[in-house]
Backbone as ProteinMPNN parsed JSONL, in Angstrom:
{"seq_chain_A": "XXXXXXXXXXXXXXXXXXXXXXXXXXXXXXXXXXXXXXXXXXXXXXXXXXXXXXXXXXXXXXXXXXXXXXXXXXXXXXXXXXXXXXXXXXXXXXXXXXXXXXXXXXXXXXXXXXXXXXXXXXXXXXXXX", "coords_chain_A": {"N_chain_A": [[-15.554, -29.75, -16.924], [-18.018, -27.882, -15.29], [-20.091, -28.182, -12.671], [-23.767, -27.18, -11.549], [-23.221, -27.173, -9.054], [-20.843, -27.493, -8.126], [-20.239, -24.553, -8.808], [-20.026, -21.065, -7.273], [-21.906, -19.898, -4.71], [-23.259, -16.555, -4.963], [-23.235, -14.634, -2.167], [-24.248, -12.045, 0.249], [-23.693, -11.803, 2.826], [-21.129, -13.748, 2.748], [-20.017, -12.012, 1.04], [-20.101, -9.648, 2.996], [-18.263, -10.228, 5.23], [-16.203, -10.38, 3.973], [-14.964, -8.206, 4.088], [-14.512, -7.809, 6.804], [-12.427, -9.174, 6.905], [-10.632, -8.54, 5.116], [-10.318, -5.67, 6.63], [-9.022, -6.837, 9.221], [-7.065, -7.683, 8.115], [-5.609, -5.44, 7.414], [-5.163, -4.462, 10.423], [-3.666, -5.685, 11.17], [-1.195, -5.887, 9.751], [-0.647, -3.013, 10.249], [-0.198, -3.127, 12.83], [2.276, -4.79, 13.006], [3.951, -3.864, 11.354], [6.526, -1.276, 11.519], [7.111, 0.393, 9.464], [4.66, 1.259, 7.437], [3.36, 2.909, 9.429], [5.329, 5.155, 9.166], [4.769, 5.385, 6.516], [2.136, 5.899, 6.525], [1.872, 8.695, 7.704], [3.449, 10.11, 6.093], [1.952, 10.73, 3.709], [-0.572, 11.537, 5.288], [0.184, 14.255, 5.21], [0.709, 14.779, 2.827], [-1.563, 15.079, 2.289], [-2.281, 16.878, 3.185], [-0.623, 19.306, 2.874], [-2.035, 19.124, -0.188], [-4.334, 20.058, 0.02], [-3.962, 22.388, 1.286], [-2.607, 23.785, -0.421], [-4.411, 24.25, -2.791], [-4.641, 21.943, -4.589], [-5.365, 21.063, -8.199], [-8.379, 18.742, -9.502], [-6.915, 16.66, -11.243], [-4.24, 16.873, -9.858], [-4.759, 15.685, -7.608], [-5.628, 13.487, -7.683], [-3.578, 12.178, -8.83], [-1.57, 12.259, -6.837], [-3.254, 11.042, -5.235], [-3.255, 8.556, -6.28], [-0.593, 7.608, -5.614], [0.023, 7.353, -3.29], [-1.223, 5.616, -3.096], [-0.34, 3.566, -4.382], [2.007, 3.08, -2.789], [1.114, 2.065, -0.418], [-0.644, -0.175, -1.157], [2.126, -1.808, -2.326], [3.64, -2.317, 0.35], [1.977, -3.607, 2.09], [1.614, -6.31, 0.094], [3.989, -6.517, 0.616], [3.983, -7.109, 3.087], [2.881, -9.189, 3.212], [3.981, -11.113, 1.503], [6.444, -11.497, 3.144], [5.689, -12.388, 5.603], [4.792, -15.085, 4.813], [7.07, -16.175, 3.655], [8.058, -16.4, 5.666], [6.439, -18.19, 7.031], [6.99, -20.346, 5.768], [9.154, -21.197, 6.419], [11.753, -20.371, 8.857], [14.305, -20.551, 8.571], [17.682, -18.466, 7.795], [17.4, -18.701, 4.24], [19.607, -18.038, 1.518], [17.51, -17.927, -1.03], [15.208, -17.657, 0.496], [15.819, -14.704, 1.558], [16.028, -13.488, -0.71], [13.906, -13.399, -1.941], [12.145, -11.702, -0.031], [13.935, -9.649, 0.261], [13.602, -8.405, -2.739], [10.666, -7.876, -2.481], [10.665, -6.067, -0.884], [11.993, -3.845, -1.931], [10.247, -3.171, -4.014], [8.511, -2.061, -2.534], [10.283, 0.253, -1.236], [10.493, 1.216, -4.584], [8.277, 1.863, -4.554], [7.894, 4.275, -3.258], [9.785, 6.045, -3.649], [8.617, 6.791, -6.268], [6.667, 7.616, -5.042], [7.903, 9.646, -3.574], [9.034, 11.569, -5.61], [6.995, 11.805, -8.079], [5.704, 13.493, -5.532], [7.347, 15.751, -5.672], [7.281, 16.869, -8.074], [4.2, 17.47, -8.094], [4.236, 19.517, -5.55], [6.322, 21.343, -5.315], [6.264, 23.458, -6.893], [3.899, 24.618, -6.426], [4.626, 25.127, -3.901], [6.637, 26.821, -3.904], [5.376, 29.249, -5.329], [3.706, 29.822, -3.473], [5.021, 30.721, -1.854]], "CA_chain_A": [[-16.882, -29.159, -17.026], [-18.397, -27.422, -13.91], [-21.674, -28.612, -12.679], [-24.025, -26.153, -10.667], [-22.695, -27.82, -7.422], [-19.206, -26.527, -8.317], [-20.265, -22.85, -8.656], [-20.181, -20.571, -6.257], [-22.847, -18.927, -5.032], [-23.004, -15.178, -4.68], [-24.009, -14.257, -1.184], [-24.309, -10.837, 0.557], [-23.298, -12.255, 3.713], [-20.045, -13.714, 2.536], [-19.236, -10.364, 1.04], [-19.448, -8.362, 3.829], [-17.266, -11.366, 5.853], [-14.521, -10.706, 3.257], [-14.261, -6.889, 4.237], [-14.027, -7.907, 8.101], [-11.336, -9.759, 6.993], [-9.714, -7.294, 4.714], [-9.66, -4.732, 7.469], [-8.222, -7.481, 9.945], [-5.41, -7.827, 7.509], [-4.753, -3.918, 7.927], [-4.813, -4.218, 11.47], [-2.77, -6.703, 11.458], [-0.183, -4.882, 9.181], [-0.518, -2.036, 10.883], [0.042, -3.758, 14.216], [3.547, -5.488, 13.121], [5.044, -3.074, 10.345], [6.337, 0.423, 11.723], [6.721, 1.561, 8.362], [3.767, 1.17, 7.645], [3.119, 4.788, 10.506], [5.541, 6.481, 8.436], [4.088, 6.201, 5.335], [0.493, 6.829, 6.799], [2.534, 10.352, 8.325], [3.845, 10.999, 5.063], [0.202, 10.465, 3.062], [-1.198, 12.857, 5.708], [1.25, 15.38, 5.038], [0.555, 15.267, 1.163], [-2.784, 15.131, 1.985], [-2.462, 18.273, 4.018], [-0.653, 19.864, 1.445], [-2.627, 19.244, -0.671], [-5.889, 20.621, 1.065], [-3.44, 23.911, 1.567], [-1.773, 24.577, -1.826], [-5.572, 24.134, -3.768], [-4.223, 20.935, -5.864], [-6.414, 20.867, -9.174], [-8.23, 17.609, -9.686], [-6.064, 16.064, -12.151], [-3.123, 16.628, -8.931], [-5.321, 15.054, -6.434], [-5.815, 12.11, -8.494], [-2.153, 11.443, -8.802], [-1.339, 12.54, -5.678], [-3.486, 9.758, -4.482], [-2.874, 6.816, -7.021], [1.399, 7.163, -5.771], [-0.383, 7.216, -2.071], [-1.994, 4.174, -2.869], [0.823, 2.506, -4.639], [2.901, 2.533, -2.012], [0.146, 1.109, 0.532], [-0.446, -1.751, -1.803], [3.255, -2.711, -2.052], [3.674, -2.389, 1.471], [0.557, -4.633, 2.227], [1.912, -7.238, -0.489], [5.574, -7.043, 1.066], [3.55, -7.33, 4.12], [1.757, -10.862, 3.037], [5.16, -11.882, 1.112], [7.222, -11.816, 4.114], [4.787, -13.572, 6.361], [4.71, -16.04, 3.662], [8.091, -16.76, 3.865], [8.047, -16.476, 7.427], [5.305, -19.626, 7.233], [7.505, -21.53, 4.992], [10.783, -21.186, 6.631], [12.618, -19.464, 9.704], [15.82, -20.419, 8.328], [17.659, -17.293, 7.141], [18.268, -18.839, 3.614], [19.459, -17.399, 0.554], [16.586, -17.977, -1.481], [14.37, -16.715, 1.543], [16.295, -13.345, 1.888], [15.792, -12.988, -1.91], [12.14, -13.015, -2.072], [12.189, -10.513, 1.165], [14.485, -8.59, -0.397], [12.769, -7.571, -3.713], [9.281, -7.327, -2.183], [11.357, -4.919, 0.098], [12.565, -3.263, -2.906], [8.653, -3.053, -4.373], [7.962, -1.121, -1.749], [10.947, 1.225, -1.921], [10.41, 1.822, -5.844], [6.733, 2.961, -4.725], [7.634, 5.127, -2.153], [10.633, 6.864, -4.251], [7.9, 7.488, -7.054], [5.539, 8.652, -4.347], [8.278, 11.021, -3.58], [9.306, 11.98, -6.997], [5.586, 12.941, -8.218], [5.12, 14.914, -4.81], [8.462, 16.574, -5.761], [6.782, 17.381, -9.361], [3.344, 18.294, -7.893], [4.04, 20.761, -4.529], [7.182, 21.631, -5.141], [5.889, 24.183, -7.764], [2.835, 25.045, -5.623], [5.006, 26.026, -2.247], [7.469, 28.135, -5.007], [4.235, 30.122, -5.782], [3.084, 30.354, -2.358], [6.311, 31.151, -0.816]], "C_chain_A": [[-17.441, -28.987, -15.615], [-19.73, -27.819, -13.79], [-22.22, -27.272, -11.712], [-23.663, -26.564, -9.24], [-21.577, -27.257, -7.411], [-19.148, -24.916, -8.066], [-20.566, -22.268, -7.425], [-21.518, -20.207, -6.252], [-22.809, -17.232, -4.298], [-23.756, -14.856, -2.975], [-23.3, -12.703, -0.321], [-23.351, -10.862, 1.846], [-21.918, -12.455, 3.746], [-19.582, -12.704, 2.32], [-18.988, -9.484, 2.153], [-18.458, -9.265, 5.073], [-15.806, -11.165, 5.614], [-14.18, -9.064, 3.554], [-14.039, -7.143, 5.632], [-12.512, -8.286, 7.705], [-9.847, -8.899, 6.268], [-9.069, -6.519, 5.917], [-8.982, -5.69, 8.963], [-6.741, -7.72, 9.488], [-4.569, -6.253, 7.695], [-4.349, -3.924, 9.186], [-3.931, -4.707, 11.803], [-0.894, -6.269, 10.757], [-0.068, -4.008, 10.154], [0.225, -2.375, 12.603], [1.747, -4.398, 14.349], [4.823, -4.567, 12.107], [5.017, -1.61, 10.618], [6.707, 1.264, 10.338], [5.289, 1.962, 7.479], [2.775, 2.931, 8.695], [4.432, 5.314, 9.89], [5.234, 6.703, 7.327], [2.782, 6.807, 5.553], [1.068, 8.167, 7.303], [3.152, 11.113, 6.685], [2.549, 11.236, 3.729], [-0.174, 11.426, 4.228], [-0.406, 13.833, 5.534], [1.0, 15.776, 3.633], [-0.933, 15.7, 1.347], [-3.357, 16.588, 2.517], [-2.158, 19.363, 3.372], [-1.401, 20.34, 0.448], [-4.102, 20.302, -0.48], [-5.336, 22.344, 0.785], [-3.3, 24.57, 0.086], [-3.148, 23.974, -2.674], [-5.076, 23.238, -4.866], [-5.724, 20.939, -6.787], [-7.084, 19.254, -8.957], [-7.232, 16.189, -9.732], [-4.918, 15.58, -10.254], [-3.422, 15.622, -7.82], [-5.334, 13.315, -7.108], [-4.259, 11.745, -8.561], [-1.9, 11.287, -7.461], [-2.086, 10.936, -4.92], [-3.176, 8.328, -4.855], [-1.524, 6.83, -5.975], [0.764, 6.963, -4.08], [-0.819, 5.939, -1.794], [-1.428, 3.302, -3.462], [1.674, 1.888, -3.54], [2.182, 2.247, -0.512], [0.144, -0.15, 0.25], [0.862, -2.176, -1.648], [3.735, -3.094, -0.917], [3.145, -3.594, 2.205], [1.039, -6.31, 1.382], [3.24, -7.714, 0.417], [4.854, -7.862, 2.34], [3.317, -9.526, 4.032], [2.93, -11.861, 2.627], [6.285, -12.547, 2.556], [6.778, -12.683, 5.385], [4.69, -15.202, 6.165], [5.311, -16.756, 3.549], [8.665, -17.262, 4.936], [7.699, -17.8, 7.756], [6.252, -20.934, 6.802], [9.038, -22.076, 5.985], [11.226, -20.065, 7.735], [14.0, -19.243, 9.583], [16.341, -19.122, 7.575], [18.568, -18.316, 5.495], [18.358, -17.926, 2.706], [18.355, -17.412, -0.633], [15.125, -16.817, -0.412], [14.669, -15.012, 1.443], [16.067, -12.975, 0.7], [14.712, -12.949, -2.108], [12.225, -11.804, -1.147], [12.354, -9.535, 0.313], [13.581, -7.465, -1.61], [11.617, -7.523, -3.557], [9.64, -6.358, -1.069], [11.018, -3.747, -0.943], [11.185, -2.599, -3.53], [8.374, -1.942, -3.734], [8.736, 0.425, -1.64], [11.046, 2.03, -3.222], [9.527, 2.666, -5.777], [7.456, 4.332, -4.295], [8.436, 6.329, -3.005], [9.64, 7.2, -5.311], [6.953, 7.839, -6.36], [5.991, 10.217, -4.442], [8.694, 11.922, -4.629], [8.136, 12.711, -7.432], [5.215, 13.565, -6.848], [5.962, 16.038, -5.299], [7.52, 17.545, -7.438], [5.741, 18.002, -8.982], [3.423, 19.615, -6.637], [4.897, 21.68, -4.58], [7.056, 23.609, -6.183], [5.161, 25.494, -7.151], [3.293, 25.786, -4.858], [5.79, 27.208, -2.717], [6.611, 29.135, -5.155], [3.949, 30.899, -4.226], [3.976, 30.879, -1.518], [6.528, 32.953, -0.941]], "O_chain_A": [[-17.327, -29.913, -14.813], [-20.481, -27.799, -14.765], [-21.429, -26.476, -11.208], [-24.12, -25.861, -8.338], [-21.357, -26.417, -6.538], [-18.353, -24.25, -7.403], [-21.262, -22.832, -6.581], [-22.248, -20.139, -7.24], [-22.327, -16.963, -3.198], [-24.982, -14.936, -2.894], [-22.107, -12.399, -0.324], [-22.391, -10.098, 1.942], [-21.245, -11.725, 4.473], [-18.767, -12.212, 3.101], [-18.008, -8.756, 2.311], [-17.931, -8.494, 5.875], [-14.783, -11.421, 6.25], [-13.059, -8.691, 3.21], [-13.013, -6.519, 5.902], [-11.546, -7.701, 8.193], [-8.686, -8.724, 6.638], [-7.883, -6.547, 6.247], [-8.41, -4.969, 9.78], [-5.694, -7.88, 10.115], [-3.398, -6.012, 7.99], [-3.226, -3.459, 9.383], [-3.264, -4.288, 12.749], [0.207, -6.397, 11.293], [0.74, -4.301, 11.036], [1.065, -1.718, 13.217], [2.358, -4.485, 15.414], [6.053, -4.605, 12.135], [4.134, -0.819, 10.285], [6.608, 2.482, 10.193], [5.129, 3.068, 6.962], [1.816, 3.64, 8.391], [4.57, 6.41, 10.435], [5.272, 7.837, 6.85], [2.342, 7.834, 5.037], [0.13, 8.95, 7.149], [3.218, 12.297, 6.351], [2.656, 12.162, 2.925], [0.079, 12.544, 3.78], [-0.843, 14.55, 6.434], [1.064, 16.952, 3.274], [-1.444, 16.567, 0.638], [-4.425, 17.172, 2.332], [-2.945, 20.29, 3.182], [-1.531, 21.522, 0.133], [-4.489, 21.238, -1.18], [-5.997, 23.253, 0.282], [-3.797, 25.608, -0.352], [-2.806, 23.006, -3.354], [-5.065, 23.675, -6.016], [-6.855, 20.852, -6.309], [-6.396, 18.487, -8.283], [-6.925, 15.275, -8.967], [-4.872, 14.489, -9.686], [-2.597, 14.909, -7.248], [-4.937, 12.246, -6.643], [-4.03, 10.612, -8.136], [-2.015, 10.177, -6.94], [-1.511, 10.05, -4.287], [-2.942, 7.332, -4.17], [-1.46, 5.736, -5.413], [1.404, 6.021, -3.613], [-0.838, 5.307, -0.738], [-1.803, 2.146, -3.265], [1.979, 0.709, -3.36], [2.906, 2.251, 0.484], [0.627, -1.076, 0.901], [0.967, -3.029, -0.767], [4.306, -4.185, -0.908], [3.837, -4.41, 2.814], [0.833, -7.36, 1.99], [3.492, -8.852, 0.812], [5.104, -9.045, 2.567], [3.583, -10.555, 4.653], [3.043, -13.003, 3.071], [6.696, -13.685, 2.782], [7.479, -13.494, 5.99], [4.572, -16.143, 6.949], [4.952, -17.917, 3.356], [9.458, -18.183, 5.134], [8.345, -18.513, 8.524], [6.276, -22.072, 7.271], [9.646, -23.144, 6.047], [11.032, -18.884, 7.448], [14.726, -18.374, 10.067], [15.57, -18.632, 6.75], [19.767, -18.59, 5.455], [17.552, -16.996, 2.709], [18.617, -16.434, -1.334], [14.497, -15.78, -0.625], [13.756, -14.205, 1.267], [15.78, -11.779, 0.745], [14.519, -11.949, -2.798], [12.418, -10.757, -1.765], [11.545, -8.794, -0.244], [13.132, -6.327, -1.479], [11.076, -7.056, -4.559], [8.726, -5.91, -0.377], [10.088, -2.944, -0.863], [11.139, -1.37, -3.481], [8.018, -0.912, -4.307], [8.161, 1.494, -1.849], [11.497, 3.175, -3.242], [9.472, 3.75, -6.357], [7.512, 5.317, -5.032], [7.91, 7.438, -3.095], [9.767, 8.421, -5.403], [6.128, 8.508, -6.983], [5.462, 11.257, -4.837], [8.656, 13.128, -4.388], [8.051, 13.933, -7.302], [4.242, 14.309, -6.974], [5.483, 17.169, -5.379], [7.332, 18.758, -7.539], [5.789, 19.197, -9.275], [2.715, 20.609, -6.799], [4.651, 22.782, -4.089], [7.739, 24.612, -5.975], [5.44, 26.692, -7.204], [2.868, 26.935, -4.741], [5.737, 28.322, -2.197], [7.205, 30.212, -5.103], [3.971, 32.095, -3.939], [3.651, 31.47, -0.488], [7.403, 33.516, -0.283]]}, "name": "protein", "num_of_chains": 1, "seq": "XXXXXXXXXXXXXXXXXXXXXXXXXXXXXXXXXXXXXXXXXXXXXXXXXXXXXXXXXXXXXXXXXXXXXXXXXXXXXXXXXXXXXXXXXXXXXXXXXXXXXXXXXXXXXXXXXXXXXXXXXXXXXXXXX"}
């Protein structure tokens, strides 16, 4: 049973604390993972695309969820591998298997990034060509 001493309390302050810290974790990504600058190059490129070949709504909206899938997994692999990093320098087999499939995470995105661009522009540049 929680007493009011236990509960948090909501403050404005803290909140905007936890987005410094958010965007310190990007920088911080950004700062150690070069893939990381090729997916942001390949996300401006759709996004440019996009802009060009008049994507409907609906396209833009996908177009960005698979953009933002494969940020998040990236970002997770990012935190996973750190993680493991913290725990352990040894290269073991257990270690390399976590890596691995939060590798892999990130590869599944990216191949269904490229898959629905393949479905949405590929149509578009056929038209415009």
């Amino acid at each position: 049973m929680s007493t009011q001493k236990d509960r948090k309390v909501f403050s404005v302050r803290k909140r905007m604390k936890s987005f410094v810290y958010a965007f310190k974790g990007i920088l911080a990504a950004y700062t150690s993972e070069h893939n990381l600058w090729i997916h942001s190059i390949a996300a401006a490129l759709a996004i440019f695309l996009a802009f060009i070949l008049d994507l409907s709504s609906m396209e833009w909206v996908v177009v960005i969820l698979v953009i933002g899938l494969v940020f998040i997994t990236e970002f997770i692999n990012t935190a996973i591998e750190a993680l493991v990093d913290l725990y352990t320098l040894e290269h073991t087999p257990l270690a390399g298997k976590i890596k691995d499939v939060a590798a892999a995470a990130v590869l599944l995105s990216a191949i269904t990034a490229a898959i629905v661009g393949c479905i949405v522009f590929i149509p578009k540049i056929l038209k415009f060509i």
